[in-house]
C-alpha positions as CSV (number, residue, x, y, z in Angstrom):
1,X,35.4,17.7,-31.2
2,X,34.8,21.5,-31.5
3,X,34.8,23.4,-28.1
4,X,31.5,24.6,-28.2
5,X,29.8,21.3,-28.3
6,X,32.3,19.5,-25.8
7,X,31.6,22.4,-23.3
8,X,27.8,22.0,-22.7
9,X,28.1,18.4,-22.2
10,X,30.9,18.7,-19.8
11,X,28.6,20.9,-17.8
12,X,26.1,18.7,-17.9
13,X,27.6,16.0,-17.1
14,X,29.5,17.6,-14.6
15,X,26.2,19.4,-13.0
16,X,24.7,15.6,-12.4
17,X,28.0,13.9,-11.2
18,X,27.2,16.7,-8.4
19,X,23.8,15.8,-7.7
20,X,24.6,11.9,-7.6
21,X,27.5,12.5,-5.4
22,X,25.2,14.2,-2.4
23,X,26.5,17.9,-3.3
24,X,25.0,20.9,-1.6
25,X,21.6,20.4,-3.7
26,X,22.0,16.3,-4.1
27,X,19.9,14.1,-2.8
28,X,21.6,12.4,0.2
29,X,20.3,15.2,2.1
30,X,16.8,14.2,1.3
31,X,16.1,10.5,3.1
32,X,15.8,12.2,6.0
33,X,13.3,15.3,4.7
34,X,11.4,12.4,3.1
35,X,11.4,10.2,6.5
36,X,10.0,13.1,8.5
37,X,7.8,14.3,5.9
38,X,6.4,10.5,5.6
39,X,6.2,10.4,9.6
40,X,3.8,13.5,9.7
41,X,2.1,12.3,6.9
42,X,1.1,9.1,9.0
43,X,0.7,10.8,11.8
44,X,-2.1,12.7,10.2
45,X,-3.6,9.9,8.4
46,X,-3.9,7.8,11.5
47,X,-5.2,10.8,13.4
48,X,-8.2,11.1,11.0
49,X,-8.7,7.3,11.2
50,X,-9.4,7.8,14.8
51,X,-11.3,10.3,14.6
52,X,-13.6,8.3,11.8
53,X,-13.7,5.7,14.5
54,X,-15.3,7.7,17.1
55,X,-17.5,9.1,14.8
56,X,-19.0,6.4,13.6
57,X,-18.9,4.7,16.7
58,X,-21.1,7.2,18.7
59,X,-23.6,7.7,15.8
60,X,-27.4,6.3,15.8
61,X,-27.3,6.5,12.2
62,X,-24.2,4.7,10.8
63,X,-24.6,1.7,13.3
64,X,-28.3,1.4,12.2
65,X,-27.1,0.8,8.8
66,X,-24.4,-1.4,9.9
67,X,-26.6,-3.3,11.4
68,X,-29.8,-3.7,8.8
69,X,-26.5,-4.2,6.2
70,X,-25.5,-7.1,8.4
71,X,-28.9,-8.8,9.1
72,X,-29.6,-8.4,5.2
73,X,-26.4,-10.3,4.4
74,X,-26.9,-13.0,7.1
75,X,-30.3,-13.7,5.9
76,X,-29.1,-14.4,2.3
77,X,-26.4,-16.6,3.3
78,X,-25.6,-20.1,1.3
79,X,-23.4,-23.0,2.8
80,X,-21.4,-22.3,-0.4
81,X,-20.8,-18.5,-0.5
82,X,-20.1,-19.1,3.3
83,X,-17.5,-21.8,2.2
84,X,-15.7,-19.7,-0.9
85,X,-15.8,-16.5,1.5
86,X,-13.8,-18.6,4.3
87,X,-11.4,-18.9,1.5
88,X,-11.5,-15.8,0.6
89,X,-11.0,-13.7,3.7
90,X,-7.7,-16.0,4.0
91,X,-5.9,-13.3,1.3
92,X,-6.0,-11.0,3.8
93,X,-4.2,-12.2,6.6
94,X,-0.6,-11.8,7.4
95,X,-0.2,-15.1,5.9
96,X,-0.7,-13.5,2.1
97,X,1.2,-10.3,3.5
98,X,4.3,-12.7,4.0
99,X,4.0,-14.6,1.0
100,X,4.1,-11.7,-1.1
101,X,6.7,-9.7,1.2
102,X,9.0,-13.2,0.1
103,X,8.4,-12.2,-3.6
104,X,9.5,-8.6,-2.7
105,X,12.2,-10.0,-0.8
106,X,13.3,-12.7,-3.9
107,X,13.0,-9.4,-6.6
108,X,15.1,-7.6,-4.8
109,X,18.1,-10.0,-4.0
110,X,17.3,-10.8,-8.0
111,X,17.8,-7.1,-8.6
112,X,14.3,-7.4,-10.5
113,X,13.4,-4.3,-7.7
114,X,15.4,-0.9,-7.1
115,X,15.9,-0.4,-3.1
116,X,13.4,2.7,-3.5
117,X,10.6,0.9,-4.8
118,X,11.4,-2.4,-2.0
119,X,11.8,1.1,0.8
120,X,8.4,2.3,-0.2
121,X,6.8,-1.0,-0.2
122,X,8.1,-1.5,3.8
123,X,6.7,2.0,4.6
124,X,3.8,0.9,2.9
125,X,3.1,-2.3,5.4
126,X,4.4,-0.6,8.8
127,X,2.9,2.3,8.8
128,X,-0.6,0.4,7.6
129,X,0.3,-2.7,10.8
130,X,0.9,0.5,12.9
131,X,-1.9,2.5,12.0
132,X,-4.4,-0.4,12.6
133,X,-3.5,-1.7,16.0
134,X,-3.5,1.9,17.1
135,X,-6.7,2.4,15.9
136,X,-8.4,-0.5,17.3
137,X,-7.2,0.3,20.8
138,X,-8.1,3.7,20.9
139,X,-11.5,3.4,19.5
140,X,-12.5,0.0,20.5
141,X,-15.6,-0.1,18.6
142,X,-17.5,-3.8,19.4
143,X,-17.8,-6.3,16.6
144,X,-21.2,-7.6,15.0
145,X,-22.9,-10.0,17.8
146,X,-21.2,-13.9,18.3
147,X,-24.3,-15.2,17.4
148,X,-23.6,-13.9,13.7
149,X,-20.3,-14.7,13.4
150,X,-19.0,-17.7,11.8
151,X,-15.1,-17.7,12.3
152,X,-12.9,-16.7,15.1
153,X,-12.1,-13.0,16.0
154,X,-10.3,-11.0,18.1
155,X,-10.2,-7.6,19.1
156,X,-11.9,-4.5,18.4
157,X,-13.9,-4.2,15.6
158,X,-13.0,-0.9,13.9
159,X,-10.9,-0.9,11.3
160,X,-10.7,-4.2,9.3
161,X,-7.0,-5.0,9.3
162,X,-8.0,-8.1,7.2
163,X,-9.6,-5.4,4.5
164,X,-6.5,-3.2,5.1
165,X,-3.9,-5.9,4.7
166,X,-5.7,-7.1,1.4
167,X,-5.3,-3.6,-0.1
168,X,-1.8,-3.8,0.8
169,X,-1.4,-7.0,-0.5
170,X,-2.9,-6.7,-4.0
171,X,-2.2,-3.3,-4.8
172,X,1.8,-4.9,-3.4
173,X,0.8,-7.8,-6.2
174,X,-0.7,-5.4,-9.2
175,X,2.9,-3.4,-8.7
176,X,5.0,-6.3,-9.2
177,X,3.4,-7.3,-12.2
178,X,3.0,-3.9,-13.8
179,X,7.2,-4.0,-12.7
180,X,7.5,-7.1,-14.4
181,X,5.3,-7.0,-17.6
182,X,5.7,-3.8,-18.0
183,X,2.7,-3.7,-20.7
184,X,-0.5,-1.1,-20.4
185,X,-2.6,-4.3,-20.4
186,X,-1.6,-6.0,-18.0
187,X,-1.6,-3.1,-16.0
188,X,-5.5,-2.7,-16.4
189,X,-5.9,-6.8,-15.6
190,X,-3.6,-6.7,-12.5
191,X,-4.8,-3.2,-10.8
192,X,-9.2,-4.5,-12.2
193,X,-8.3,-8.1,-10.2
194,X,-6.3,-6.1,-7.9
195,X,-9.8,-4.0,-7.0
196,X,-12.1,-7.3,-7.8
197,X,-10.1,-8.8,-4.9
198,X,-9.9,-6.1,-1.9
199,X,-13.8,-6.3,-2.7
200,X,-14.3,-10.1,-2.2
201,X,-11.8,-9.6,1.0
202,X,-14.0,-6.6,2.4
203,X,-17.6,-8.6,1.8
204,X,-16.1,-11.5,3.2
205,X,-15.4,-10.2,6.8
206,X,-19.0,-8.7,6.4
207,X,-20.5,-12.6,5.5
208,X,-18.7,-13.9,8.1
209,X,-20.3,-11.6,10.6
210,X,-17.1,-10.4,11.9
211,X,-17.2,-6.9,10.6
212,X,-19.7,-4.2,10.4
213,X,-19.6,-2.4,6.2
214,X,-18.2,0.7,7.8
215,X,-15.3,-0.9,9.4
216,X,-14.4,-2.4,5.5
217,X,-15.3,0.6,3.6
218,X,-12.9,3.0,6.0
219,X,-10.2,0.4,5.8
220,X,-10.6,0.5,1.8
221,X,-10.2,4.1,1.4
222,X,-7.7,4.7,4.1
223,X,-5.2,2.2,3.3
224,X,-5.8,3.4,-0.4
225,X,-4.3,6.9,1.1
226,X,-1.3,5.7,2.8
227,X,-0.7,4.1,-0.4
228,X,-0.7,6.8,-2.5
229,X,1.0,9.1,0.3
230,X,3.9,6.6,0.6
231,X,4.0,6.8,-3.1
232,X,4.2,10.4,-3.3
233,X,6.9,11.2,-0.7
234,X,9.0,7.8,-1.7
235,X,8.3,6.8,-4.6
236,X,8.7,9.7,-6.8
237,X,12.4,10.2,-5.2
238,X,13.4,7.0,-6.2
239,X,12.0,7.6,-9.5
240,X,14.2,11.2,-10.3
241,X,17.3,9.3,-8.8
242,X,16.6,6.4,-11.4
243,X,16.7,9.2,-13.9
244,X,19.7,10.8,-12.7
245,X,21.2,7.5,-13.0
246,X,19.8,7.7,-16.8
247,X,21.3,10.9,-17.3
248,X,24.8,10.1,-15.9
249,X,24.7,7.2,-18.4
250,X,23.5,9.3,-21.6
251,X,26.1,11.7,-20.4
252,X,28.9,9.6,-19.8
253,X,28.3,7.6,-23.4
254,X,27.8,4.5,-22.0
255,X,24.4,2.5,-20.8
256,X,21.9,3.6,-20.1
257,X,20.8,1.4,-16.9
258,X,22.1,-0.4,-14.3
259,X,21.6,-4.1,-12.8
260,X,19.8,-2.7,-9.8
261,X,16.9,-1.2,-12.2
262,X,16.3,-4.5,-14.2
């Protein structure tokens, strides 16, 4: 092969062996900017969910539309809405958070999921279990009267960690399928039922008299965050070293993938 064409792949391919090996610029020296960066980020986050809490704890306004929200849906209740919602609400325990943590756990050990997307998946659940309890203990915000409520609760009312568990959980479910379809329409279906569901979990815990609206629409939107922060600072690593990995194989002549990205 002439010189001038072997030279600019041997820099190439020398210039990623570098960056897979950890070299000055490589990326083993950015875990740990992503860890802290991902710590402060949740930090943050959980901050302004207190903060929320106390706000719409202390004001006149907010719980007087909790409450004429509540009484409306109590008076429209049906022994069979009341039934399916009892079903419903069950998604988002730690029950479905489990199950689908064992389909995480069974990709992974199939090599069906890289270690990035299984890493940012964990951050995902801790930081959301974390965030929660916190939450409920600082603000303590009381749930809707007993005489409403048809199933057990405990704790503080604000945030719903069923509603926050369920975004976890079926925007955990939409990912795997989109991983393992891998077409744009069943992207749409999985992330639609994905959003279909965290609705029917959020109403539930409102027909069940165990949550106020604002407690489920706050969960909604701040789980939805973390998501998308986790995303942003894990996610998109473990995306560039999947390419790097792409690269090295393009580079090297050989294939272009390896079991772990399956």
């Amino acid at each position: 092969m002439p010189a001038s064409l072997e030279e600019p792949r041997e820099r190439k391919f020398s210039g990623v062996a570098a960056e897979v090996s950890g070299g000055p610029t490589g990326p083993k020296r950015r875990p740990a900017w992503a860890l802290a960066a991902l710590v402060a980020a949740w930090a943050v986050l959980a901050g302004l969910l207190i903060l929320c809490g106390e706000g719409i704890k202390d004001s006149t306004w907010i719980n007087s539309l909790d409450q004429r929200v509540t009484t409306f849906v109590v008076e429209h209740r049906t022994p069979l809405l009341t039934e399916i919602m009892k079903l419903v609400t069950w998604t988002g325990s730690w029950i479905a958070v489990l199950l689908v943590a064992l389909a995480v756990v069974v990709l992974a050990w199939r090599r069906r999921l890289a270690p990035g997307a299984v890493a940012t998946m964990l951050a995902v659940w801790i930081g959301e279990l974390l965030a929660v309890t916190l939450t409920k203990s600082v603000v303590q915000r009381d749930r809707p009267p007993e005489a409403v409520r048809l199933v057990v609760a405990h704790g503080w009312s604000f945030p719903s960690g069923h509603t926050a568990n369920a975004v976890v959980v079926f925007a955990t479910a939409a990912a795997l399928i989109m991983r393992l379809i891998g077409s744009r329409a069943a992207a749409v279906l999985a992330w639609l039922g994905a959003s279909i569901a965290v609705a029917a979990v959020g109403f539930s815990r409102v027909e069940l008299g165990v949550h106020w609206l604002t407690d489920v629409a706050v969960s909604v939107v701040w789980a939805g965050g973390w998501i998308l922060t986790c995303i942003a600072l894990l996610g998109r690593r473990s995306s560039r070293r999947a390419e790097t990995r792409t690269t090295v194989g393009e580079a090297s002549g050989g294939s272009a993938s390896t079991p772990g990205d399956q």
